[in-house]
N, C-alpha and C positions, 0 to 999 in steps of 0.2 A: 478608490484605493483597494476596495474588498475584490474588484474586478481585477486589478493588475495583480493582488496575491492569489485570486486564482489561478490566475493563467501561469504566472512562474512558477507553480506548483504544478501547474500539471505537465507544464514543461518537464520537467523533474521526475513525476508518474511514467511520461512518457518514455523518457529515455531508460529509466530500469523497467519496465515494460520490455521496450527493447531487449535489455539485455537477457529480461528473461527467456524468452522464445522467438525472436525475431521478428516482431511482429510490429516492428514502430509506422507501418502504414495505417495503422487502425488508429492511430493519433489523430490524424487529422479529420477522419469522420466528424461532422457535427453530432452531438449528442451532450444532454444536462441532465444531472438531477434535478425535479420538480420540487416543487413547494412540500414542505413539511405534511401538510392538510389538507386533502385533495377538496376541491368546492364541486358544487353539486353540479356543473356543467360538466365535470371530467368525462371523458369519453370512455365507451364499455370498452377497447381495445386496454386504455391504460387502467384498468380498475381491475381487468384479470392479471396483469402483471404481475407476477410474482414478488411481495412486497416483505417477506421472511425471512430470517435464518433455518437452517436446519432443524432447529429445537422450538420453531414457531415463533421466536421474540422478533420482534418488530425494527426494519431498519430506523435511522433516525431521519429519512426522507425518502419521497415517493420516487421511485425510480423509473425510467419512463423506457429501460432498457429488457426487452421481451428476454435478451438472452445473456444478460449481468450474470446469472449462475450458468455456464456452459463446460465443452468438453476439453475448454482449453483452462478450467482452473474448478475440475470436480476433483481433486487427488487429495484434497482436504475438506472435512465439514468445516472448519475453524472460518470464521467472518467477523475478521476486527470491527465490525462495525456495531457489534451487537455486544462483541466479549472484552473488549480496552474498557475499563471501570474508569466512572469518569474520575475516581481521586486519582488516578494514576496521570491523566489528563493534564488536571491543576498542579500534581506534583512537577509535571515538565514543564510548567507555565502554559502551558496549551489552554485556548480558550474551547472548552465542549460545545459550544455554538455556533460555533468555523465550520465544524465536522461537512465534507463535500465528497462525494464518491470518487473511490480513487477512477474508474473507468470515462475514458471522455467519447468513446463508444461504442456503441453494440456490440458485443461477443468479442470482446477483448480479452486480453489473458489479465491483465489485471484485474484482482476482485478485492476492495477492501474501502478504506478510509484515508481523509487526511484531515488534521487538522493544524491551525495557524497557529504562532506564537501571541499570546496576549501584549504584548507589549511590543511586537514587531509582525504584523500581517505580512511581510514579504516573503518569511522564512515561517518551514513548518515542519514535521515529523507523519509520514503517512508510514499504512502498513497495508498488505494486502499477499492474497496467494496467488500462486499464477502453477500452472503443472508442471512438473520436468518434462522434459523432451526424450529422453531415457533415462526413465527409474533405474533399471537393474545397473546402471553408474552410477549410481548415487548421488552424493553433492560435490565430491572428485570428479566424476564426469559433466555435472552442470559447471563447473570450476571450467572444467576443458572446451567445452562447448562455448564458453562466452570467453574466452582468452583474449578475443581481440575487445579491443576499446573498452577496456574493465583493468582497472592497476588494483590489483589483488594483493593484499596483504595476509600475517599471518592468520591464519584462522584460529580461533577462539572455542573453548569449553566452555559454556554457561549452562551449568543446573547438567551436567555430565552431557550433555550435548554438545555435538558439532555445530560448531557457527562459524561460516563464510565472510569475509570481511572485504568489500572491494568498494573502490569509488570511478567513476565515469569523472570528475570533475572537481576543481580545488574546491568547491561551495557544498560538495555533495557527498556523502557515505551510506550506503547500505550493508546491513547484515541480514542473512539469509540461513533459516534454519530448516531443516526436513519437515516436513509432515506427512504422511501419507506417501501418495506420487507426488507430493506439490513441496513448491518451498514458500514458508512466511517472510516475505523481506520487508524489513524497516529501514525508512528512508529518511533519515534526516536532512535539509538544505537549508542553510544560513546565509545570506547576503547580506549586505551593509559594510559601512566601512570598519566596523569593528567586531566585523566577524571572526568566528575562530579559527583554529586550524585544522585541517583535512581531518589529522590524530585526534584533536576535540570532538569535531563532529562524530567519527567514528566512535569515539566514548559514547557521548551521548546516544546513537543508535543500541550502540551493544547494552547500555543501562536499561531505555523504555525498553527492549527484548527483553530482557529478565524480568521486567517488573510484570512482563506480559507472559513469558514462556508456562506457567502452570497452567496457563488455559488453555494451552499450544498442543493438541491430540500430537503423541510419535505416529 
């Protein structure tokens, strides 16, 4: 089961991936994050890998991707993977031990995390940055830039900021806030037969943003 909630999760990274930059061909690349704790056979290629955030804390798994920090998502220092506090985690029923890279691989534009519902593995909540394609548009011009196959609702003020609200799909909502050159989008996806509605879902994304946004650099 932990293998079929990954994969529809990353189904789901994928396709807002996509929308971030066009880049849903790097989906299909094989690529994993490794084990937690690398064992003493690891290879010197994967033990120089870049295993940090910017501020030197520690991802929560060995990442086997040489170019996981690239030129397609450096418009932000911010790395959900290090700065989501896991009470914030447990407050959304999210289990902290799910946590899986949102990138499926190398030099993808997505950079961040996802983790699964405690009480339902099929659905989860990830976040990650990815760069805009032209900054000097701003999030109006990232808005314009992915018009096609993104149903765009009104956009949102949280903590005086702009925040993008669109869904790819009835199971799926993302909101998407500036940083830097980059935007942080949080991706909520719920399956089951007593999933909620598109309006839900998009609560819930624009809720975990807030709870996250003070660690969110402008």
């Amino acid at each position: 089961m932990r293998d079929i909630a990954r994969a529809v999760g990353r189904y789901s990274i994928c396709l807002v991936a996509a929308v971030l930059a066009g880049l849903a061909s790097g989906c299909s690349t094989n690529g994993h994050p490794a084990a937690i704790a690398p064992s003493p056979s690891s290879s010197t290629s994967t033990q120089t890998i870049r295993q940090t955030d910017d501020a030197g804390l520690r991802l929560p798994f060995d990442t086997d991707f040489p170019n996981r920090w690239s030129i397609n998502n450096d418009g932000s220092p911010y790395e959900p993977c290090t700065q989501v506090p896991t009470e914030v985690l447990r407050n959304f029923g999210l289990n902290p031990s799910s946590v899986s890279d949102a990138a499926a691989s190398d030099f993808q534009t997505a950079r961040g995390c996802e983790w699964t519902f405690a009480d339902d593995n099929l659905s989860a909540i990830s976040q990650f940055v990815g760069d805009i394609v032209h900054p000097e548009d701003g999030l109006a011009g990232h808005k314009a830039l992915n018009s096609s196959g993104t149903e765009w609702f009104s956009d949102l003020v949280v903590q005086a900021r702009k925040v993008l609200v669109g869904s790819i799909a009835p199971s799926d909502c993302a909101v998407y806030v500036r940083s830097g050159d980059a935007v942080v989008v949080t991706s909520v996806i719920e399956f089951g037969g007593d999933a909620p509605s598109t309006a839900e879902i998009c609560q819930k994304a624009a809720d975990f943003l807030e709870s996250t946004i003070s660690r969110i650099p402008e």
